[in-house]
N, CA, C and O of each residue as an XYZ file, in Angstrom:
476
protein
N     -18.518      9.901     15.223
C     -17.346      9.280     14.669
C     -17.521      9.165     13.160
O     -18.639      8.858     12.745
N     -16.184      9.454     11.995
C     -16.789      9.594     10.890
C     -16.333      8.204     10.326
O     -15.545      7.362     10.754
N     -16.956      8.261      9.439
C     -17.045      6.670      8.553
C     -15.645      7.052      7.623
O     -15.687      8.103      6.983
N     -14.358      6.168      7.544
C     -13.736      6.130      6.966
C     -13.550      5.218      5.342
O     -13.065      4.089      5.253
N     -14.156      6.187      3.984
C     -13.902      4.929      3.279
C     -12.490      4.586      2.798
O     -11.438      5.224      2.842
N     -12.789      3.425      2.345
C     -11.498      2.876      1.806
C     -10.854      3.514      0.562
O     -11.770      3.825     -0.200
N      -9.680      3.831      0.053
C      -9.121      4.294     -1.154
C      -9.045      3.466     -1.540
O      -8.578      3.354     -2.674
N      -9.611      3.812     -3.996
C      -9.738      3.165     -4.718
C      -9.060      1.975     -4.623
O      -8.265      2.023     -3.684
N      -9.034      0.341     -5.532
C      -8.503     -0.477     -5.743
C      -7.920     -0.636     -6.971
O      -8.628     -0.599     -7.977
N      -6.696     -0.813     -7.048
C      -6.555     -1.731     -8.431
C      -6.827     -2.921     -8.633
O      -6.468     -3.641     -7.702
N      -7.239     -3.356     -9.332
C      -7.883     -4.551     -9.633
C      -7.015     -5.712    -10.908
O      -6.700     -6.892    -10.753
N      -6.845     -4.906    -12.001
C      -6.257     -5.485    -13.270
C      -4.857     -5.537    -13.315
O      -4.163     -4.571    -12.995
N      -4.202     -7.081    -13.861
C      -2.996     -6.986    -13.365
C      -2.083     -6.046    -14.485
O      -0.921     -5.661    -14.355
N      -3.017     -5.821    -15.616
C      -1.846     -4.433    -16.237
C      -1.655     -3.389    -15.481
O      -0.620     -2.723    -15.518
N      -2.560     -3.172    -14.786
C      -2.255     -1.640    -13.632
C      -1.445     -1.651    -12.460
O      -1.316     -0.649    -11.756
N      -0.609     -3.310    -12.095
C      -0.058     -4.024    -11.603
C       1.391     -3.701    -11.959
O       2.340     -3.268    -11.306
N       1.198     -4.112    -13.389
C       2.398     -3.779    -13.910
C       3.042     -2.727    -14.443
O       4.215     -2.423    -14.660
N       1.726     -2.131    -14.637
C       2.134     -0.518    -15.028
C       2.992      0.498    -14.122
O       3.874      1.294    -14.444
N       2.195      0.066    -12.376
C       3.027      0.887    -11.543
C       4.422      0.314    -10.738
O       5.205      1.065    -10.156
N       4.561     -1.063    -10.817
C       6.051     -2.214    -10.832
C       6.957     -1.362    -12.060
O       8.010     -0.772    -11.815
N       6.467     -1.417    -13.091
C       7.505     -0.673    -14.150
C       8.105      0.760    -13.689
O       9.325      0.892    -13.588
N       7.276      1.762    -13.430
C       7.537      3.200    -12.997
C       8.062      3.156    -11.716
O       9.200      3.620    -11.660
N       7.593      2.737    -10.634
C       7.729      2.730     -9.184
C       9.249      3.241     -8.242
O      10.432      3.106     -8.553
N       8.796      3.682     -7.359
C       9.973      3.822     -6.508
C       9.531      2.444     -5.737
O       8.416      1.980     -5.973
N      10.518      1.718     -4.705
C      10.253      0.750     -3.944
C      10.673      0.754     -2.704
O      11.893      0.732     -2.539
N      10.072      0.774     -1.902
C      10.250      0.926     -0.809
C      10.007     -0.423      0.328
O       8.847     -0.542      0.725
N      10.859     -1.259      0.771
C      10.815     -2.061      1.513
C      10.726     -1.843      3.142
O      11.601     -1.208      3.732
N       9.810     -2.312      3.691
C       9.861     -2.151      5.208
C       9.981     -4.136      5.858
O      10.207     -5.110      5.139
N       9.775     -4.134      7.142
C       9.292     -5.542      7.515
C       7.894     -6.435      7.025
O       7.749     -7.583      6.604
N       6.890     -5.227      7.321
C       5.719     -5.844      7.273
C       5.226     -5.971      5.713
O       4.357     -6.801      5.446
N       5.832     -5.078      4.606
C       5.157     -5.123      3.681
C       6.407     -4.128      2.750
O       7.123     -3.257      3.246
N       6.395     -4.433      1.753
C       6.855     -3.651      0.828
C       5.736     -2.806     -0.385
O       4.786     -3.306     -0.986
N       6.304     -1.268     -0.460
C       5.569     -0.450     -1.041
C       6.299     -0.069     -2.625
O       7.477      0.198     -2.859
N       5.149     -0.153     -3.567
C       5.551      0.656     -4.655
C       4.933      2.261     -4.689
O       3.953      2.448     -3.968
N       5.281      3.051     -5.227
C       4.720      4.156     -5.226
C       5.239      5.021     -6.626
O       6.341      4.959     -7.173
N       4.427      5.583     -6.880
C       4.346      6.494     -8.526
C       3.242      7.486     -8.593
O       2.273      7.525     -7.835
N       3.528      8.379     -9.703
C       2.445      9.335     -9.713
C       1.710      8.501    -11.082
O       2.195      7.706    -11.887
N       0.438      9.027    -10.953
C      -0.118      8.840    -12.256
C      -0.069      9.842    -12.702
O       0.503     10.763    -12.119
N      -0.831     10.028    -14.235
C      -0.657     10.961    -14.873
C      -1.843     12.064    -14.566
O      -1.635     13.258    -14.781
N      -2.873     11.674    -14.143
C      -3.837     12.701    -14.016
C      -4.044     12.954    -12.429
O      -3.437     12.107    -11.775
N      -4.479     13.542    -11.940
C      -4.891     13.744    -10.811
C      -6.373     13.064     -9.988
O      -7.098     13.599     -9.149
N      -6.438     11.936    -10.505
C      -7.512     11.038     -9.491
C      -7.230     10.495     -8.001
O      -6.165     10.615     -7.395
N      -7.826     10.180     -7.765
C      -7.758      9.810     -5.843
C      -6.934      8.601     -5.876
O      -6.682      7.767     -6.746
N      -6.519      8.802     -4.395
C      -5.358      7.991     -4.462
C      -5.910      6.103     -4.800
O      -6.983      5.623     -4.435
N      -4.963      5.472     -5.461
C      -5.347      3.940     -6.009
C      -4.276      3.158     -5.301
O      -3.060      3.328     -5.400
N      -5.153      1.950     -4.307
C      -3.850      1.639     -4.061
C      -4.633     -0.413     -4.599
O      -5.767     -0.887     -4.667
N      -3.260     -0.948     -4.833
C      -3.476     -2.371     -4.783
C      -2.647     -3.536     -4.338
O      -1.424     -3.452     -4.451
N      -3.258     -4.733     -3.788
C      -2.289     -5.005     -2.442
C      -2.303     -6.888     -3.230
O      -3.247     -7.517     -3.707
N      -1.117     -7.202     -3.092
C      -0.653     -9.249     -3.567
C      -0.050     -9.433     -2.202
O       0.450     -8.840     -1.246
N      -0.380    -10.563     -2.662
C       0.532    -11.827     -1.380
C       0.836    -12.640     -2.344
O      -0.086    -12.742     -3.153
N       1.837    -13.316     -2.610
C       2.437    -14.455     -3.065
C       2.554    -15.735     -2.363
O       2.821    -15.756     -1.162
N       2.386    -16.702     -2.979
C       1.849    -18.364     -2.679
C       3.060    -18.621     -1.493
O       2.924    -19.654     -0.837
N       4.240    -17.746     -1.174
C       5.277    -17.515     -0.594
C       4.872    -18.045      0.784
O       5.249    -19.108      1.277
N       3.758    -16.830      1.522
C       3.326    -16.466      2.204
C       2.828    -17.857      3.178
O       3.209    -18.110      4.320
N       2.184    -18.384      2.613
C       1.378    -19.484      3.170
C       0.357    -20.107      2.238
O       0.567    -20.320      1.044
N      -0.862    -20.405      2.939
C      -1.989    -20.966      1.958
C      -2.981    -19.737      2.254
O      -2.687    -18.849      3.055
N      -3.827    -19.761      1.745
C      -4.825    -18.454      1.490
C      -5.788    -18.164      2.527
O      -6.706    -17.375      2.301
N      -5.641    -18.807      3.784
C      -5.785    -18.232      4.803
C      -5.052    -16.704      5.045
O      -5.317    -15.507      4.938
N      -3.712    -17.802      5.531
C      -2.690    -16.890      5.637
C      -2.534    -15.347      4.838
O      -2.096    -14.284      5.280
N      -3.050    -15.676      3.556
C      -2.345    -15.152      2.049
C      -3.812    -13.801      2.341
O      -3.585    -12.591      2.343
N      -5.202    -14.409      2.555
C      -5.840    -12.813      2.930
C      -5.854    -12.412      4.313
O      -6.431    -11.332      4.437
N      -5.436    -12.881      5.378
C      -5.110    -12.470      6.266
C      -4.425    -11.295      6.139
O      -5.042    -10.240      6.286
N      -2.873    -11.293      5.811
C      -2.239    -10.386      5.272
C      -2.831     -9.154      4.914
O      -2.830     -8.043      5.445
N      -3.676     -9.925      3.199
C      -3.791     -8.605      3.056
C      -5.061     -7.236      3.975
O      -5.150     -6.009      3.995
N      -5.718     -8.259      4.517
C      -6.606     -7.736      4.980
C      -6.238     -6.899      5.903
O      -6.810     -5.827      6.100
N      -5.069     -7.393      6.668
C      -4.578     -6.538      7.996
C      -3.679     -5.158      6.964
O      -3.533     -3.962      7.215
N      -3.282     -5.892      5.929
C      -2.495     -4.137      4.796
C      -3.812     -2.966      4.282
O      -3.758     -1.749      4.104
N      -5.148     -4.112      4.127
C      -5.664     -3.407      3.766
C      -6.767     -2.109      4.734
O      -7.220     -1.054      4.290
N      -6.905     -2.616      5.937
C      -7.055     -2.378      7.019
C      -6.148     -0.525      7.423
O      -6.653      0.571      7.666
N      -4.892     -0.916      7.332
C      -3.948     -0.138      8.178
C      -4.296      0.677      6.836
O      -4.901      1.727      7.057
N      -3.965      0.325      5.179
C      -3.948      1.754      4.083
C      -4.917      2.629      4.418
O      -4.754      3.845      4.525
N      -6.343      1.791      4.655
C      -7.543      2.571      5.139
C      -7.653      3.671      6.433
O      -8.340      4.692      6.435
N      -6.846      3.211      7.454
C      -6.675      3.953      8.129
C      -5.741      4.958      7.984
O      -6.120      6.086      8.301
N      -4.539      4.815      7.557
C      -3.536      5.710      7.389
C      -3.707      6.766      6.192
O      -3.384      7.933      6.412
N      -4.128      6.454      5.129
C      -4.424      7.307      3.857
C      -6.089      7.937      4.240
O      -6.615      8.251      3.172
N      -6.666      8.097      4.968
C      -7.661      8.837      5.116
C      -7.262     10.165      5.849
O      -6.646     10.381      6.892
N      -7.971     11.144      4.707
C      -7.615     12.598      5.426
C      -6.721     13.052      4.594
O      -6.945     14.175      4.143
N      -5.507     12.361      4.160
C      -4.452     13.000      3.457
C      -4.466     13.020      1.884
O      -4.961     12.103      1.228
N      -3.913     14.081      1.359
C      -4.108     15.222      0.233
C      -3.464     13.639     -0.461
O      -2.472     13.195      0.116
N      -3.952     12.924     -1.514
C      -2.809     11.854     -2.354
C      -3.550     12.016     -3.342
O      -3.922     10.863     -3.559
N      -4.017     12.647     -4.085
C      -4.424     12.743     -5.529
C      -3.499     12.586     -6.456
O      -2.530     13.278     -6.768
N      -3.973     11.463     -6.909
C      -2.947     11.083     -8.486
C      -1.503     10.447     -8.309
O      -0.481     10.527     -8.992
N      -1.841      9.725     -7.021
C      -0.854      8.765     -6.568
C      -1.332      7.305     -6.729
O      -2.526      7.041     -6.585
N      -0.294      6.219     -7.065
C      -1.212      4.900     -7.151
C       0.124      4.447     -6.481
O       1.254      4.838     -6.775
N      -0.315      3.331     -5.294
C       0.403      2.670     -4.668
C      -0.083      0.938     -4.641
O      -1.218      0.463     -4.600
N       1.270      0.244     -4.681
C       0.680     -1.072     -4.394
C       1.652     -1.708     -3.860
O       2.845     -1.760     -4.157
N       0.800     -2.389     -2.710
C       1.325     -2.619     -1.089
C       1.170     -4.846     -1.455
O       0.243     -5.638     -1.625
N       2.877     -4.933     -1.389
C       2.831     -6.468     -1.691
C       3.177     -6.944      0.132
O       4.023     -6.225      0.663
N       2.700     -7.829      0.838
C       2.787     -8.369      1.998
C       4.233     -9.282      1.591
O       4.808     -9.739      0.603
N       4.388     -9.182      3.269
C       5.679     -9.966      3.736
C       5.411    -11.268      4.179
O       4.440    -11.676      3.544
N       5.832    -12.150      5.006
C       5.927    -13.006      5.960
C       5.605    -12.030      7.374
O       4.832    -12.414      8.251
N       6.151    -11.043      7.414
C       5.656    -10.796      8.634
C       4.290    -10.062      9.098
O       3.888     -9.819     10.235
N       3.685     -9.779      7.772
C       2.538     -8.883      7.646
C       1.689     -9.235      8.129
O       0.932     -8.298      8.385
N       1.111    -10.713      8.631
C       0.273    -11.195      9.596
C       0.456    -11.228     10.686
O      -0.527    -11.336     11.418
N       1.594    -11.160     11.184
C       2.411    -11.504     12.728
C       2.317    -10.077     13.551
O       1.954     -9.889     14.712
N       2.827     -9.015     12.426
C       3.233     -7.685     13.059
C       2.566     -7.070     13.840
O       1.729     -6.552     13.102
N       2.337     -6.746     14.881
C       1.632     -5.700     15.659
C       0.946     -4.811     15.235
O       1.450     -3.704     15.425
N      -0.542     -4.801     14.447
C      -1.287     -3.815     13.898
C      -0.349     -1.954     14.172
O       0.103     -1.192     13.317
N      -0.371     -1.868     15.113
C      -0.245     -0.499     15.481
C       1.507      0.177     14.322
O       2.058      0.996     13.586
N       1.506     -1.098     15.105
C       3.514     -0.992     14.252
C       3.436     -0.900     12.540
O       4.247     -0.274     11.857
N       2.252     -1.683     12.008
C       2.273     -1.641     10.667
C       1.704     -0.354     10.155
O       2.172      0.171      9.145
N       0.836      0.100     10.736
C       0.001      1.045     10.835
C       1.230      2.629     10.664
O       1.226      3.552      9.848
N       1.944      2.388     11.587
C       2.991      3.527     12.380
C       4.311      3.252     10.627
O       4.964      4.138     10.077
N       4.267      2.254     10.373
C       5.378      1.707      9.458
C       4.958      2.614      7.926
O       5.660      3.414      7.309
N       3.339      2.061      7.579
C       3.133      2.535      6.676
C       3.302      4.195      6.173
O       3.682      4.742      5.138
N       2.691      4.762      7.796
C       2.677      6.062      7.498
C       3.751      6.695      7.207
O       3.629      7.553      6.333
N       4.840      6.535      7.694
C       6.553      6.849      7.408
C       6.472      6.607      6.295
O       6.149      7.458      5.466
N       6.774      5.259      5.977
C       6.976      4.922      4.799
C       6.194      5.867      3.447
O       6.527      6.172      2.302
N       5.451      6.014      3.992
C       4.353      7.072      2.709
C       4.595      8.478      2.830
O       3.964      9.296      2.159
N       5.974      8.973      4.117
C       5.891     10.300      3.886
C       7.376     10.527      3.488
O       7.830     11.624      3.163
N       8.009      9.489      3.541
C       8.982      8.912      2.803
C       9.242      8.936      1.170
O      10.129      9.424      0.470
N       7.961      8.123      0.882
C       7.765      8.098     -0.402
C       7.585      9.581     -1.495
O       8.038     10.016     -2.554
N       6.513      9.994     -0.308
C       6.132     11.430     -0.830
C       7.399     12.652     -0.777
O       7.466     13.426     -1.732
N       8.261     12.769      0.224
C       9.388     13.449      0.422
C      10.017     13.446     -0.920
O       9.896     14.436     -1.641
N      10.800     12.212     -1.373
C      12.204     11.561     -2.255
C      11.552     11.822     -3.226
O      12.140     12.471     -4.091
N       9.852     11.369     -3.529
C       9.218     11.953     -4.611
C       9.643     13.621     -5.348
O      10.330     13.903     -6.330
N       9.033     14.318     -4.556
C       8.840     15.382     -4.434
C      10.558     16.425     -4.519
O      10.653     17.628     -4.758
N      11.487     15.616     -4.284
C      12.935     16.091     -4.480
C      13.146     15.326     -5.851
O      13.906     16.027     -6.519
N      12.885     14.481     -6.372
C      13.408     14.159     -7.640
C      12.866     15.023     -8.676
O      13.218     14.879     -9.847
């Protein structure tokens, strides 16, 4: 069985805002997606918020952990060089049925990549 790693993080909130400014947006239940190209071709970057919205910080990495969980699984294997995505949680992003978020994201990212790719 192979070891899946995780794709890069953003970390700094200018890189936050850098890809909020450019972004397409894509809303689902469990989580809403930004998505953009960068300018060079590095591996895909993705970075994931919860807002105080959410709950208290149980709740608040719960979330992301289960977003960060499903990106890991779903973005492994696939060609995303020089894509940076950042995945903000819902209210329902703790509740949702792993499999469903999982199944949500991947659409959603071939979605992204499609409308991309026609503009």
């Amino acid at each position: 069985m192979a070891i899946l790693t995780p794709p890069e993080t953003l970390k700094r909130r200018a890189n936050f805002l850098r890809v909020a400014a450019t972004a397409q947006k894509f809303a689902r239940p469990g989580f809403v997606m930004q998505f953009t190209r960068s300018t060079n071709s590095a591996p895909v970057k993705v970075g994931y918020t919860a807002t105080r919205k959410l709950g208290g910080a149980v709740t608040r990495n719960r979330a992301k952990r289960r977003l960060r969980e499903a990106a890991r699984l779903t973005l492994a294997g696939q060609d995303l060089a020089g894509i940076e995505l950042v995945l903000i949680c819902r209210q329902d992003t703790a509740t949702v049925d792993f499999s469903q978020l999982c199944a949500s994201l991947d659409s959603t990212l071939r979605a992204a990549r499609r409308h991309n790719s026609t503009s």
